[in-house]
N, C-alpha and C positions, 0 to 999 in steps of 0.2 A: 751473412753466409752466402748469401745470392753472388757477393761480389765476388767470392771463390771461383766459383762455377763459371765466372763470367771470366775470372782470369786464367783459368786452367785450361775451361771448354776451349776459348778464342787461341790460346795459345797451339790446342794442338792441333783446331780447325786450321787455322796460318798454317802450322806446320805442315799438314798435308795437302795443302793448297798449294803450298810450294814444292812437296814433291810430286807431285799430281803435272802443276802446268803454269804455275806463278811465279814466273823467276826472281821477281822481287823479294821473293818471299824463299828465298834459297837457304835460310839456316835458322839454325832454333836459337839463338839470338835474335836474331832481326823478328822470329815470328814474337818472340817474349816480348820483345819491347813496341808491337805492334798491339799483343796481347792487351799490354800493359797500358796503353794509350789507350785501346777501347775499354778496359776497365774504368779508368779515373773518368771518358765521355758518359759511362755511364753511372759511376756514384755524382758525378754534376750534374746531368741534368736533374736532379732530385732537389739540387738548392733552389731550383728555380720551377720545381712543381708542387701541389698539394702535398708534398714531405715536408717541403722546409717548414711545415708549420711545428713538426718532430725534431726537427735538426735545431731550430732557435733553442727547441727545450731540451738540447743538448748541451748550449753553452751554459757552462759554470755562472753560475750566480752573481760574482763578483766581478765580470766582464760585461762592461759597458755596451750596448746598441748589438744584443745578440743578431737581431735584423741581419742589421749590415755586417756584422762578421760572416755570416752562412753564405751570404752575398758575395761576399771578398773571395771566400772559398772557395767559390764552387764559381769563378772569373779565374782562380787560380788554378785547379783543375784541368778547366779548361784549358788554360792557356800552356800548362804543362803537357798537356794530352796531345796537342798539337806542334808542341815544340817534342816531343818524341819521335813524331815522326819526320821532321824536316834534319836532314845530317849534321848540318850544319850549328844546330840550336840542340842537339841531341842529350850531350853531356849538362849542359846548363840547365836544361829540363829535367832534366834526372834530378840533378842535384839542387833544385828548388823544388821538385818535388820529392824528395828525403827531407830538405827542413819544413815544408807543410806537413808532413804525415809526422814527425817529429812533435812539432806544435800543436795539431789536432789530437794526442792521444790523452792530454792529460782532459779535452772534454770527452772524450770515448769513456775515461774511468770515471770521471763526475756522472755522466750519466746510468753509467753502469751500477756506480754507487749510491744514486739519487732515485733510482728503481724508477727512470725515463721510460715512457714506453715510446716503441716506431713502430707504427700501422698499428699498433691495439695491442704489441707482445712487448716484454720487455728488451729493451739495448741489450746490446750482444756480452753476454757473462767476460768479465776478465782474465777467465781461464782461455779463453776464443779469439777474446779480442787483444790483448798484448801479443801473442804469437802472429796474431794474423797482421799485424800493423810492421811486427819484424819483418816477418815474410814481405812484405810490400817493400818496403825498405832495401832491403838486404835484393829485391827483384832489380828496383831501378838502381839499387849499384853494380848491379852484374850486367844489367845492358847498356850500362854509356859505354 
C-alpha cells in the first residue's frame, strides 16, 4: 500500500514542482514517469534491506535459488528506475519494466495465497494486489 502513496504523492509533488519552478518537470507526464522511477527506487531498495528476508518468502516454492531471484529483481528495478529517467533509454525501461511487474505477479499471488507475511502483516490481499500491479503496468505504458 506504501508504494501507492509513494507513487501518487511523488507524482503530484513533480507536478507542482514543475509548476511552481522546475521546468524539467513541465507536464504530468514527465512528473508520472519521474513518479514512477521513484516508486520502483523505492520498492528496490527493499531487495537489498532487512525486507528481502520477506521478499525470498515471497517466491513460489518451486523456483529455484529464491536469494538470488529477489536479487535479480530488485538489480532490475533499479536498473529500470534509472533507465526512466534518461530519454533516451525511456521506452525500453518501460517496457522491461511491464514484463518484470508481469513476471512478479504470479509471486504476489503465491504469496498472498500461502498467507506470507511482510514486516509481521500478511502480503497484500489479491483483491489489492492484481489492481495495483495493472495500475503499475498500465502507468509505465502511458509514459514511454
Amino acid at each position: 500500500m506504501a508504494v501507492l502513496f509513494v507513487l501518487f504523492g511523488s507524482c503530484l509533488l513533480f507536478r507542482l514542482l514543475g509548476f511552481a519552478f522546475v521546468p524539467a518537470l513541465d507536464s504530468w507526464v514527465v512528473s508520472a514517469r519521474v513518479a514512477l522511477a521513484t516508486m520502483f527506487l523505492f520498492t528496490a531498495t527493499s531487495h537489498f534491506a532487512p525486507m528481502k528476508t520477506n521478499l525470498i518468502a515471497m517466491v513460489p516454492p518451486a523456483l529455484p535459488r529464491p536469494d538470488v531471484l529477489v536479487f535479480l529483481t530488485g538489480v532490475a528495478e533499479l536498473a529500470g528506475a534509472v533507465g526512466l529517467l534518461i530519454p533516451s533509454t525511456t521506452r525500453s525501461a518501460a517496457a522491461g519494466l511491464i514484463v518484470l511487474l508481469a513476471a512478479m505477479l504470479p509471486a504476489n499471488i503465491s504469496a498472498a495465497r500461502r498467507g506470507v507475511l511482510l514486516r509481521g502483516r500478511p502480503a497484500t490481499s489479491l483483491w489489492l494486489r492484481v489492481p495495483m500491479q495493472l495500475l503499475f503496468i498500465a502507468w509505465a505504458w502511458a509514459i514511454r
